[in-house]
C-alpha positions as CSV (number, residue, x, y, z in Angstrom):
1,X,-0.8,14.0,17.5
2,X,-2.9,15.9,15.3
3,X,-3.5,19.5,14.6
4,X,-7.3,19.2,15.3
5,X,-6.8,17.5,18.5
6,X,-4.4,19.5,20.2
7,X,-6.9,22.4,19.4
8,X,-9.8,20.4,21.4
9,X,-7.4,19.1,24.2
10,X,-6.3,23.0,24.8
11,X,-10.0,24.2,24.4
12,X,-11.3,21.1,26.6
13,X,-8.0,22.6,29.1
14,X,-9.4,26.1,28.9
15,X,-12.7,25.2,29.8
16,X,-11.7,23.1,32.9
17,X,-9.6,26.2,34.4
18,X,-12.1,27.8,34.1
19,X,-14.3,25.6,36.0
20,X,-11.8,25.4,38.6
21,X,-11.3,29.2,39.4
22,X,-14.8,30.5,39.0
23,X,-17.5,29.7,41.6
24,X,-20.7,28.5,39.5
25,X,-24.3,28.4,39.4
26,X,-26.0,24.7,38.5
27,X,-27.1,25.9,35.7
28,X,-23.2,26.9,34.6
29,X,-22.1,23.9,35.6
30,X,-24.8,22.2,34.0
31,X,-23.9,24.1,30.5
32,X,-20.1,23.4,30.6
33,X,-20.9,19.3,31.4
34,X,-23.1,19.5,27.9
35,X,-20.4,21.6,26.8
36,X,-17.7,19.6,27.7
37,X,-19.4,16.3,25.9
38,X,-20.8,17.9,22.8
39,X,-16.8,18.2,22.6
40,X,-16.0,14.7,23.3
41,X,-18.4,13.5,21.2
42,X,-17.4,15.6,18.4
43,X,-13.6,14.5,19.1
44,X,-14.4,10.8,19.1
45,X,-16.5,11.6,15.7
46,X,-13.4,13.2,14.0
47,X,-11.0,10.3,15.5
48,X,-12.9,7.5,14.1
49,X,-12.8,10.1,11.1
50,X,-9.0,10.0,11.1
51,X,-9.2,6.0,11.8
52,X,-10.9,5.5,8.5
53,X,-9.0,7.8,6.7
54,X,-5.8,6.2,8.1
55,X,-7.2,3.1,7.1
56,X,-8.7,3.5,3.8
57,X,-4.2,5.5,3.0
58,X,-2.8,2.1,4.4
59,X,-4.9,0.1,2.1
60,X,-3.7,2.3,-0.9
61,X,-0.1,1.8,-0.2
62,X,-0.8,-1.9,-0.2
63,X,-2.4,-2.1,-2.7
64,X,0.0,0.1,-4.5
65,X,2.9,-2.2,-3.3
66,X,1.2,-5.3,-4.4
67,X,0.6,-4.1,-7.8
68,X,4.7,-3.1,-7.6
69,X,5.3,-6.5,-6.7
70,X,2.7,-8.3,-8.9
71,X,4.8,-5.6,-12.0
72,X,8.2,-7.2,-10.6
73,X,6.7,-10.9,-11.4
74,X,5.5,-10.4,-14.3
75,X,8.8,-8.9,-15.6
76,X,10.9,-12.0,-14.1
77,X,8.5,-14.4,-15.9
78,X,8.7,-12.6,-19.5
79,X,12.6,-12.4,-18.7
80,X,12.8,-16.1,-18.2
81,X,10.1,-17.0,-20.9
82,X,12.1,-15.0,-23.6
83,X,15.6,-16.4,-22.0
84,X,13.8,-20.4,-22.8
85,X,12.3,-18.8,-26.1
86,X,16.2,-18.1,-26.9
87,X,17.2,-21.8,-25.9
88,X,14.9,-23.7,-27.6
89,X,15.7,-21.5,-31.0
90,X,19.5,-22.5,-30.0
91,X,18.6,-26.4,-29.6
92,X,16.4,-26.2,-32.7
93,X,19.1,-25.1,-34.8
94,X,21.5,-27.2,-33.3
95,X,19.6,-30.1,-34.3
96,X,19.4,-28.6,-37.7
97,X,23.4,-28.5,-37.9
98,X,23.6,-31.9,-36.9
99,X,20.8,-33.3,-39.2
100,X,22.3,-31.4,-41.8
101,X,25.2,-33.3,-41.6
102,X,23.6,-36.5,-41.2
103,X,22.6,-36.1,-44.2
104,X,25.2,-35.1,-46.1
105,X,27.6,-37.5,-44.5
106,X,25.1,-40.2,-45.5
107,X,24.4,-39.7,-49.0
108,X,28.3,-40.6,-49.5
109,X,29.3,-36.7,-50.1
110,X,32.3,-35.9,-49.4
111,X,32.9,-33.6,-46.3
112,X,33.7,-30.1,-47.2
């Protein structure tokens, strides 16, 4: 529980007390019910307050943890892209090798 609202829950407590052990006018009692809802009304304000706020922090962190995840992609796909990149310049001199002696094995050379 919030700070700000244990301050209005022991203010809101204060107030009813003293309802309870002083005898009242209408007009008193009249004056502590507008009292008592200007508070409520200004507590649901800054809970709805604390609801968007909570809401607008959550939607950082996800966002935040997509763009961690979205990082952690990208990395795997370079990693494999440069890991195929490596193959195909393995296969493409391999074939080079072999052509290479292709060729001289048919020209009739002699093998070294």
């Amino acid at each position: 529980m919030s700070h700000k609202v244990q301050q209005h829950r022991t203010s809101t407590d204060s107030v009813v007390n003293q309802i309870r052990c002083t005898p009242m006018s209408q007009e008193s009692t009249q004056w502590l019910d507008h009292m008592i809802k200007e508070q409520l009304r200004d507590e649901k304000f800054k809970a709805n307050e604390d609801a968007e706020d909570l809401i607008t922090r959550n939607g950082r962190v996800k966002r935040y943890q997509l763009t961690g995840l979205l990082e952690e992609e990208y990395k795997k796909r370079t990693c494999i892209e440069k890991r195929a990149l490596q193959r195909i310049t393995e296969l493409e001199s391999q074939i080079k090798k072999e052509r290479s002696k292709t060729f001289t094995n048919g020209r009739g050379l002699p093998n070294a």
